[in-house]
C-alpha positions in Angstrom: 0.0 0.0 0.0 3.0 2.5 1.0 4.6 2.0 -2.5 1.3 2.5 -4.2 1.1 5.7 -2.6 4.8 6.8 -3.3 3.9 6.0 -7.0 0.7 8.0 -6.9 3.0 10.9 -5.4 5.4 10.3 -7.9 2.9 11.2 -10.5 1.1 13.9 -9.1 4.7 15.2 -8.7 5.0 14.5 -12.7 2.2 16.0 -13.9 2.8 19.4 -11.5 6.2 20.0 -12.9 4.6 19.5 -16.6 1.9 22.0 -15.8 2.3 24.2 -18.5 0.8 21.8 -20.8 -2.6 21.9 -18.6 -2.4 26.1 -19.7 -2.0 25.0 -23.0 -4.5 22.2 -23.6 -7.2 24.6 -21.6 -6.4 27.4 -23.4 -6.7 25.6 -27.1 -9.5 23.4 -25.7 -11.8 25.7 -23.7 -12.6 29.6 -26.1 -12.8 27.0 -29.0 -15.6 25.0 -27.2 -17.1 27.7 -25.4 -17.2 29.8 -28.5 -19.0 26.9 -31.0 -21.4 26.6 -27.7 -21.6 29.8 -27.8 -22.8 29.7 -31.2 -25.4 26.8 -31.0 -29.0 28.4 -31.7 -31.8 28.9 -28.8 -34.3 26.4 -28.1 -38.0 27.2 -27.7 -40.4 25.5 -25.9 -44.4 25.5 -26.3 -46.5 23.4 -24.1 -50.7 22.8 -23.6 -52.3 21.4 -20.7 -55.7 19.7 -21.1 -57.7 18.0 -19.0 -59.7 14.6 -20.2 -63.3 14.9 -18.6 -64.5 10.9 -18.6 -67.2 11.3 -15.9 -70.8 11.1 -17.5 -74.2 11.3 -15.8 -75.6 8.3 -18.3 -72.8 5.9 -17.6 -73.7 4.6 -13.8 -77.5 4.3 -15.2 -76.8 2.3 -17.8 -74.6 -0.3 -16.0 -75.2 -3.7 -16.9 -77.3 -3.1 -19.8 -74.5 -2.1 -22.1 -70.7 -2.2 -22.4 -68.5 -0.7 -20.4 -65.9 1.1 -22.3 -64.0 2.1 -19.7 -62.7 5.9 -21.2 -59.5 6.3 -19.0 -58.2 2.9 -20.5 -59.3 4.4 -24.1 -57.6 7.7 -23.1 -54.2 6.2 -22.7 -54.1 4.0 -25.5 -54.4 7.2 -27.7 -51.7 8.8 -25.9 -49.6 5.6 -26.4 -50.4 6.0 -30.2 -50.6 9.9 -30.9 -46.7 9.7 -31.8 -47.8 6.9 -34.5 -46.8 7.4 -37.9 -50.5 8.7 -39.6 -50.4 11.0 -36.6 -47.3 12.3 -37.5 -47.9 12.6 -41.0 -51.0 14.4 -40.3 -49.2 16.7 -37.8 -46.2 18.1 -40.5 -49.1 18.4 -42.8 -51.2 20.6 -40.8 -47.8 22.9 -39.9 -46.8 22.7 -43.4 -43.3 20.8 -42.3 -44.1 18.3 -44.9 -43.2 21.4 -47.6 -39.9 22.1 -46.3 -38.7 18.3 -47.5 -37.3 17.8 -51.0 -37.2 14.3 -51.1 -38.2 11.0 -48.9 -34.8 11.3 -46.6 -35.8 14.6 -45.4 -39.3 13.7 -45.1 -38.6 10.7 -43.1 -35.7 13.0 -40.9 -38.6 15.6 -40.2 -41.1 12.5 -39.0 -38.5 11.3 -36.7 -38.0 14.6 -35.3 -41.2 15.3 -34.5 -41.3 11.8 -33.1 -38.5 12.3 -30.6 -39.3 15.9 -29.7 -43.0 15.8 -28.6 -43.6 15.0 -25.0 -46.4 14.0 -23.4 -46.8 13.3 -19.8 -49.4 13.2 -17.3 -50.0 14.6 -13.8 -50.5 11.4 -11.5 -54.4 10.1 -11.7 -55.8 13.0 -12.8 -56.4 13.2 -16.5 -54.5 16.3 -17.1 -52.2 16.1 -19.5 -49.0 18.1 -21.0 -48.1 18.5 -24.3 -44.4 20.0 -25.2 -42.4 20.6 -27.7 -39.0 22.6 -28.2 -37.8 24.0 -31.6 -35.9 26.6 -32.6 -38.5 28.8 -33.9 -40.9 30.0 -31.2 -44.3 30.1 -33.7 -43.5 26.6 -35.1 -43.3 24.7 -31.4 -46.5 26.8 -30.7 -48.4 25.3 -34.5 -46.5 21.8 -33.8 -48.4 21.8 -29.8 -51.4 23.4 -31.5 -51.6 20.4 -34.4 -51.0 17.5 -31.8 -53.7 19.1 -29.3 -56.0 18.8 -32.1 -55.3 15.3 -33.5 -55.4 13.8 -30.0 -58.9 15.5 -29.6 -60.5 14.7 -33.3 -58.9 10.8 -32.8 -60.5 10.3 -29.4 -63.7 11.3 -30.4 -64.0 9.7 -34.1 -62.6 6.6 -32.9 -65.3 6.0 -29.8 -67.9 6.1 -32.8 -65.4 4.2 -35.3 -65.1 1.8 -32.4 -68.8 1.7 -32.2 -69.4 1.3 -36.1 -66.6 -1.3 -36.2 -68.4 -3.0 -33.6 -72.2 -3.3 -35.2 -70.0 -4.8 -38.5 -67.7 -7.4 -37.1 -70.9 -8.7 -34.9 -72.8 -8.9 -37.8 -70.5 -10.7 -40.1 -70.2 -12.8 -36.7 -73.3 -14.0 -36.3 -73.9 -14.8 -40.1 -70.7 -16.9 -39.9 -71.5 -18.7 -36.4 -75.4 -19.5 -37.8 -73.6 -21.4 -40.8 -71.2 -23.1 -38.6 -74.2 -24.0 -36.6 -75.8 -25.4 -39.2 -73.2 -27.5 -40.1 -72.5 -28.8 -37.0 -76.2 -30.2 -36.6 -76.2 -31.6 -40.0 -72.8 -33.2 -38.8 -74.1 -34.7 -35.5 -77.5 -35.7 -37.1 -75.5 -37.6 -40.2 -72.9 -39.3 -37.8 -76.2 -40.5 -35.5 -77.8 -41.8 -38.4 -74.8 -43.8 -39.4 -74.4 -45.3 -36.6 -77.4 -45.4 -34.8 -77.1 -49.1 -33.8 -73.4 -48.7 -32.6 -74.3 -45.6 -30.4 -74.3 -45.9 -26.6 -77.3 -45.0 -24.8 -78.1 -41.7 -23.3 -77.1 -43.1 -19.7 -73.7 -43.0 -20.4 -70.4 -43.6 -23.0 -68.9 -46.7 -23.2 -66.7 -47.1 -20.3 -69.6 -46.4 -18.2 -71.8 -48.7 -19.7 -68.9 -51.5 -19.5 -68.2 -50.5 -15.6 -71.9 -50.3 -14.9 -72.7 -53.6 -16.0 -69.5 -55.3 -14.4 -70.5 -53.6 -11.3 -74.6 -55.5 -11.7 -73.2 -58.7 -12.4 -70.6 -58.7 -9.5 -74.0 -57.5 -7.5 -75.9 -60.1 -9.0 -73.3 -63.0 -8.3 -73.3 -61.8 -4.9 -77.3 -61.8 -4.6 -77.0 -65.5 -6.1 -74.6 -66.1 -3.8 -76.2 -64.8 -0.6 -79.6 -66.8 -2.3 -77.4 -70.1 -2.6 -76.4 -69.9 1.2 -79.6 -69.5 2.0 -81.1 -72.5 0.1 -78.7 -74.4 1.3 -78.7 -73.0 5.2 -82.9 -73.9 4.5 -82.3 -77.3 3.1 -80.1 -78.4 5.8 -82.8 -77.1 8.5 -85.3 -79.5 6.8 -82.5 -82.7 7.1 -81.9 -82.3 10.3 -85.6 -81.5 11.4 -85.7 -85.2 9.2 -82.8 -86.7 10.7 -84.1 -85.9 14.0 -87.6 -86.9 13.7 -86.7 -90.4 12.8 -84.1 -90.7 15.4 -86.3 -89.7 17.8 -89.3 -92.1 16.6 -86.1 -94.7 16.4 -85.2 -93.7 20.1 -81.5 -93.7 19.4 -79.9 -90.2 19.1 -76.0 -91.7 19.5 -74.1 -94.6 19.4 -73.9 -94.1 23.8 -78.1 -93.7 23.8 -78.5 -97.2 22.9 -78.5 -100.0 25.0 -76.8 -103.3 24.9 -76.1 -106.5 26.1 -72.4 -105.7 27.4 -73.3 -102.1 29.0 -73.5 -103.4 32.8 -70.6 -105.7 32.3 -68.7 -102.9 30.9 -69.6 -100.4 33.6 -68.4 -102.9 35.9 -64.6 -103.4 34.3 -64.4 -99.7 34.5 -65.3 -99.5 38.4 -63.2 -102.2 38.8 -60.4 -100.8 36.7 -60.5 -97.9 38.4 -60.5 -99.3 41.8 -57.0 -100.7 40.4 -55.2 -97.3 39.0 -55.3 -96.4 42.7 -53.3 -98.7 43.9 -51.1 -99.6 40.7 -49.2 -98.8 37.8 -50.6 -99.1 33.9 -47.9 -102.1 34.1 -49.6 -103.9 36.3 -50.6 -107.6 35.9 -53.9 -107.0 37.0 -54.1 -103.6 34.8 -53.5 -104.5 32.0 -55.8 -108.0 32.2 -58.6 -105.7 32.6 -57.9 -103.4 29.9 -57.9 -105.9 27.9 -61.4 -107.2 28.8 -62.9 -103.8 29.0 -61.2 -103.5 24.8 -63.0 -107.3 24.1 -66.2 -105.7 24.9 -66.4 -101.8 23.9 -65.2 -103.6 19.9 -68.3 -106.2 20.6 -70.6 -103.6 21.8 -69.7 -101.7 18.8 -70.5 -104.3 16.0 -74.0 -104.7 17.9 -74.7 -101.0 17.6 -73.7 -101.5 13.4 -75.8 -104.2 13.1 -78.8 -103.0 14.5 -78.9 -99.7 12.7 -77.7 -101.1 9.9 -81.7 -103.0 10.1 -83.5 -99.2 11.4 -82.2 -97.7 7.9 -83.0 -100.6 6.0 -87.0 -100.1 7.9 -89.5 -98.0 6.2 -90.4 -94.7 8.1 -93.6 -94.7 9.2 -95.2 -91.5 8.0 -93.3 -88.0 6.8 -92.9 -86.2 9.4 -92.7 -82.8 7.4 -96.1 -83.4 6.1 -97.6 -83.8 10.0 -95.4 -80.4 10.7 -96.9 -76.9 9.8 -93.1 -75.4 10.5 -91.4 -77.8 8.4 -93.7 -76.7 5.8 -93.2 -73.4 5.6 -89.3 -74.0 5.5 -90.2 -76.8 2.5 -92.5 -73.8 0.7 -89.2 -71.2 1.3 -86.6 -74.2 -0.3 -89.0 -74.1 -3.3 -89.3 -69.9 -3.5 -85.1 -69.9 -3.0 -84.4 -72.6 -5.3 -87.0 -70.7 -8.0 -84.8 -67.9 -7.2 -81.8 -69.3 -7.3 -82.6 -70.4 -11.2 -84.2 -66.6 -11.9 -80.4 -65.4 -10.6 -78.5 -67.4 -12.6 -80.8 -66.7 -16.1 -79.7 -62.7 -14.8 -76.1 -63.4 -14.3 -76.0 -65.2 -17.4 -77.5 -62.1 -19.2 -75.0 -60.1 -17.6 -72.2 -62.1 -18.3 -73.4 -61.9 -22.5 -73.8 -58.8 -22.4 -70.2 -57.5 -20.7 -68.5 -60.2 -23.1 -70.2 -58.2 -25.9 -69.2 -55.0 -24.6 -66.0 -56.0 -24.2 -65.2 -57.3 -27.8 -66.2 -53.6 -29.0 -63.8 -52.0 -26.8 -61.9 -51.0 -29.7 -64.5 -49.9 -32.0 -67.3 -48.2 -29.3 -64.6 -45.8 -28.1 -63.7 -44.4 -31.4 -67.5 -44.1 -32.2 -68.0 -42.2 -29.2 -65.2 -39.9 -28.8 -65.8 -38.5 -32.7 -69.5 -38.3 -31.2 -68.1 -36.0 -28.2 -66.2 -34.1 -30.8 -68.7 -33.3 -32.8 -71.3 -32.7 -29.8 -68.4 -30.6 -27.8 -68.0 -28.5 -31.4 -72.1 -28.0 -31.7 -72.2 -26.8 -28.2 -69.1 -24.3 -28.1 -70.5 -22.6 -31.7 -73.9 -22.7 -30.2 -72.8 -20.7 -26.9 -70.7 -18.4 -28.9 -73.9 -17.8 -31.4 -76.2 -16.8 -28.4 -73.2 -14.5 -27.1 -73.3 -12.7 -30.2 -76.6 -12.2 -30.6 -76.5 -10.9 -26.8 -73.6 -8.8 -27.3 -74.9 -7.8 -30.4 -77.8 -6.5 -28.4 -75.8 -4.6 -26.2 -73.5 -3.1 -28.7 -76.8 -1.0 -30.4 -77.7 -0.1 -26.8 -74.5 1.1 -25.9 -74.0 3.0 -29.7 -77.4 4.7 -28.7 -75.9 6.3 -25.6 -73.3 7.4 -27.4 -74.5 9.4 -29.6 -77.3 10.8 -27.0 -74.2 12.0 -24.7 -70.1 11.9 -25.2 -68.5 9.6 -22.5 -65.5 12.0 -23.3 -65.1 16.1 -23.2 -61.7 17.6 -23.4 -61.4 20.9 -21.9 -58.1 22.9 -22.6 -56.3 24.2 -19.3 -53.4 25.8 -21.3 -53.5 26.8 -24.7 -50.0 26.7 -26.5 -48.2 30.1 -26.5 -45.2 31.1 -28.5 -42.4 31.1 -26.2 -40.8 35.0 -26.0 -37.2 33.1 -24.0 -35.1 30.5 -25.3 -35.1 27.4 -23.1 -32.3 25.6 -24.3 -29.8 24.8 -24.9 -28.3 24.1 -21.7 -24.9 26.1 -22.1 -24.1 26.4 -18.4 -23.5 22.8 -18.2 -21.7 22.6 -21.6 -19.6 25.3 -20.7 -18.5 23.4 -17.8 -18.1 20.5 -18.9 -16.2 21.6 -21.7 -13.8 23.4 -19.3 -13.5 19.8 -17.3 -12.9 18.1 -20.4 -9.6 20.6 -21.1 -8.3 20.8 -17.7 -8.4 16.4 -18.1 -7.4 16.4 -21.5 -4.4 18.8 -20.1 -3.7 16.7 -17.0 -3.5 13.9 -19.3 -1.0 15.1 -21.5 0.9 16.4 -18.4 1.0 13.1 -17.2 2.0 11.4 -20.5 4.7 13.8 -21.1 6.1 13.3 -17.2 6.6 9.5 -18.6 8.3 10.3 -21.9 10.4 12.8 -20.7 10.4 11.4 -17.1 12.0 13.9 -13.8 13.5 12.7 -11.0 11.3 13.7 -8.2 12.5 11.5 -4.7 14.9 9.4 -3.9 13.0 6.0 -4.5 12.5 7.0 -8.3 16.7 7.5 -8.2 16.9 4.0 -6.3 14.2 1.9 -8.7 16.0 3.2 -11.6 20.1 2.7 -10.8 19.3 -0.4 -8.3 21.8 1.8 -6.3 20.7 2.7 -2.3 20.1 6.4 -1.7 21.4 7.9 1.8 20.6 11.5 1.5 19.2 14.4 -0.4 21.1 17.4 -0.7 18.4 20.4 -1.1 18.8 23.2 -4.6 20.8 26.2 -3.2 19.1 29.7 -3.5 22.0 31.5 -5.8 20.8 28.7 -8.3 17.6 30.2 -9.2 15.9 27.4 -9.1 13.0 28.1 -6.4 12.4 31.8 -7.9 12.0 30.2 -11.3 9.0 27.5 -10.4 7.5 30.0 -8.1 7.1 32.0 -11.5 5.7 29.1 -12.6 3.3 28.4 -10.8 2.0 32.0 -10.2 1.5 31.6 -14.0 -0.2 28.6 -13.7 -2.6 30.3 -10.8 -3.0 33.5 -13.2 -3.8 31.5 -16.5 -6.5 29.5 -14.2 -8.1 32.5 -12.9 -8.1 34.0 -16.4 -9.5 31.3 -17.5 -12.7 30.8 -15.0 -13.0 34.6 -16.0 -13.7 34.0 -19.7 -15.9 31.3 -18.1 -18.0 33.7 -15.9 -18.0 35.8 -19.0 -19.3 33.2 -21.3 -22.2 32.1 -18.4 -23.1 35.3 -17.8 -24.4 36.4 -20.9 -26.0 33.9 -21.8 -27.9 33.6 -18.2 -28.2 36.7 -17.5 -29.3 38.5 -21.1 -30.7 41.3 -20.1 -27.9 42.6 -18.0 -25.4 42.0 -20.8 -26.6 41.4 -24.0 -28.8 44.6 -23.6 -26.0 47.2 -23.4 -23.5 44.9 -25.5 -26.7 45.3 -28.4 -26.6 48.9 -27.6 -22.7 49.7 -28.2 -22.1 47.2 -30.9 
């Protein structure tokens, strides 16, 4: 950081001791520039104020029944397109601009100028706006203001009723279009019907909700039959058993241990006996196990007696149905018959079903086709229909709202500030070119002050002697008076101070007549 500095000394120190070239660059630089500003020719500026009066006493009882046109939003899209090229043209027509061009270049340079020179702007949210303009003749920036006041007004009135006219026509050639699209479209749908009026699904649905809705009745039907089944069969094993237990009761046997036989007692009497045993001994016992084997010998011939003798009860004849003598058993015999009628009226359903989603199903790639160019053509019928009942609506409203227009303007323009010719120059701004002119010599100076210090370089410190030799410096030894040397740059630099001050003075000169004309260019007009 120190050496940066040093180096920044080293040129301020460069471009001090080649000062005289700042005096000269300022001195070519400066009267030159100040004198061809000097020169440059006053600027005049004309300006109008109007104010845009959209507030009408019809408006607010008419909503709803007509179109709302909205006049601010109209209002600015005319100021957005006032500078447009018809406007333009219109506006060097009307101040005879158009007649100072000789060919199309300078027709087309005065367009763009008139382009880039009117200003419009606006005062917040009122609707007061400023029209300005700045030429070099006073009259023509008043006639320029003047023309473009009046376009803005005659283009904002003719086009609410060109708007209006433009309207009733592209309505009308609306609606004749839409009513042939309409009729097309029906002849379409009824045609396409026609063709395929036995392909068509039903009015319940498309074909995806036909196929889902009968899939969803046959899995409700299956599980009716089922629910029917279970029941039937829940019924017809009430009526067995009710059977099976009437004849076992008539039989007197309800098990194998209800019926009685010749080895019962001696049986019951092994097992007493038995147990008597397991009390005192082991299942290894002598005496054990010789009575298990006893008490097996008879349970195997007690068994073969039960077998035979109901092997001769089946073979018997009942003696009278027992369902018929039974009002219960009736009724459940009368519901077996209604379920198993059922049963068969389910399954001719589910059979039905089961066709007709099979069918269904082997047009799933023709049906779907079919309808969706039906939806198409439907979806087409009913968007031109809506849009033919809008435009007869709208149509409707547009005569309305054409009516109100030309019983009262929405829009009245009332002129705040005529244009006047301007009697002082606005412009150009030669205070600021003056000064920047005399920035731009005192850089253009410091620049060649600086360059110069690097061509034609002067040892100015030590560091510089050092950096350039490679050799150390110890000491300094100071210029002595008798040389002159101190005398001579104090010479120049009161010089340098005097040509400065000399030149701010031509400066103040310069500024001064030009801001303050009637203090110097009144008496100067006077002498000279």
């Amino acid at each position: 950081m120190q050496e940066i500095l040093e180096q920044i000394i080293d040129y301020l120190k460069g471009i001090w001791i080649k000062r005289r070239y700042i005096m000269i660059s300022t001195w070519i630089i400066c009267p030159i520039g100040w004198y061809m500003v000097a020169q440059m020719p006053n600027i005049y500026q004309s300006q109008a104020k109007v104010y845009v009066d959209t507030q009408s006493l019809l408006r607010p009882l008419l909503r709803g029944l007509t179109v709302e046109t909205k006049p601010d939003i109209q209002i600015r899209l005319m100021i957005k397109t006032l500078l447009s090229r018809p406007n333009l043209e219109r506006i060097s027509r009307m101040t005879d601009l158009d007649i100072q061009a000789s060919n199309n270049e300078q027709y087309e340079g005065i367009i763009r100028s008139l382009k880039n020179r009117i200003k419009i702007s606006t005062a917040g949210r009122e609707n007061i706006y400023t029209l300005a303009i700045a030429d070099r003749d006073p009259e023509m920036a008043k006639n320029i203001v003047q023309s473009t006041l009046t376009v803005f007004m005659e283009n904002t009135l003719g086009e609410t009723r060109n708007d209006s006219d433009n309207a009733q026509k592209f309505l009308s050639t609306q609606i004749s279009e839409y009513e042939d699209r309409l009729s097309a479209a029906e002849s379409r749908v009824t045609d396409f019907k026609q063709k395929y009026s036995e392909m068509l699904p039903s009015q319940s649905g498309g074909f995806y909700a036909q196929l889902n809705t009968s899939i969803k009745q046959l899995e409700n039907l299956e599980l009716e039959l089922l629910e029917t089944e279970t029941r039937l069969n829940s019924a017809k094993a009430q009526l067995s058993k009710h059977t099976i237990s009437t004849n076992n009761k008539n039989d007197k046997i309800t098990s194998n241990n209800s019926i009685q036989t010749t080895y019962d007692k001696r049986i019951t009497e092994l097992e007493m006996i038995l147990d008597s045993l397991e009390l005192k001994y082991t299942d290894k016992h002598p005496d054990v196990r010789e009575v298990n084997k006893r008490l097996d010998s008879l349970n195997k011939q007690r068994t073969q007696e039960i077998e035979k003798y109901l092997a001769s009860t089946n073979d018997a004849q009942s003696i009278a149905s027992p369902i018929n003598q039974n009002p219960v058993m009736q009724e459940v015999q009368t519901q077996v018959n209604q379920l198993e009628n059922q049963v068969a009226s389910l399954n001719i359903r589910a059979e039905n079903y089961q066709n007709r989603v099979k069918e269904l199903k082997s047009k799933i790639h023709i049906l779907p086709e079919i309808e969706a160019e039906l939806a198409g053509l439907n979806r087409g019928y009913i968007i031109t229909k809506d849009k033919y009942e809008q435009l007869l609506i709208r149509n409707e409203t547009a005569q309305l709202a054409q009516q109100a227009d030309q019983t009262a303007d929405s829009i009245q323009f009332r002129v705040m500030d005529p244009p006047r010719a301007a009697t002082h120059p606005t412009g150009p701004p030669r205070t600021l070119y003056f000064i920047a002119i005399l920035i731009v010599g005192f850089g253009a100076g410091v620049g060649i002050s600086l360059g110069m210090s690097q061509i034609i370089p002067v040892v100015t410190s030590g560091s510089q002697v050092s950096k350039a030799t490679g050799i150390p410096v110890f000491g300094i030894v100071s210029a002595n008076e008798n040389l002159g040397l101190h005398r001579w740059q104090r010479r120049k630099t009161i010089l340098f101070i005097f040509s400065n001050i000399l030149l701010v003075g031509v400066l103040t000169v310069f500024i001064s007549y030009f801001l303050f004309p009637d203090l110097v260019q009144a008496p100067l007009n006077r002498i000279f």
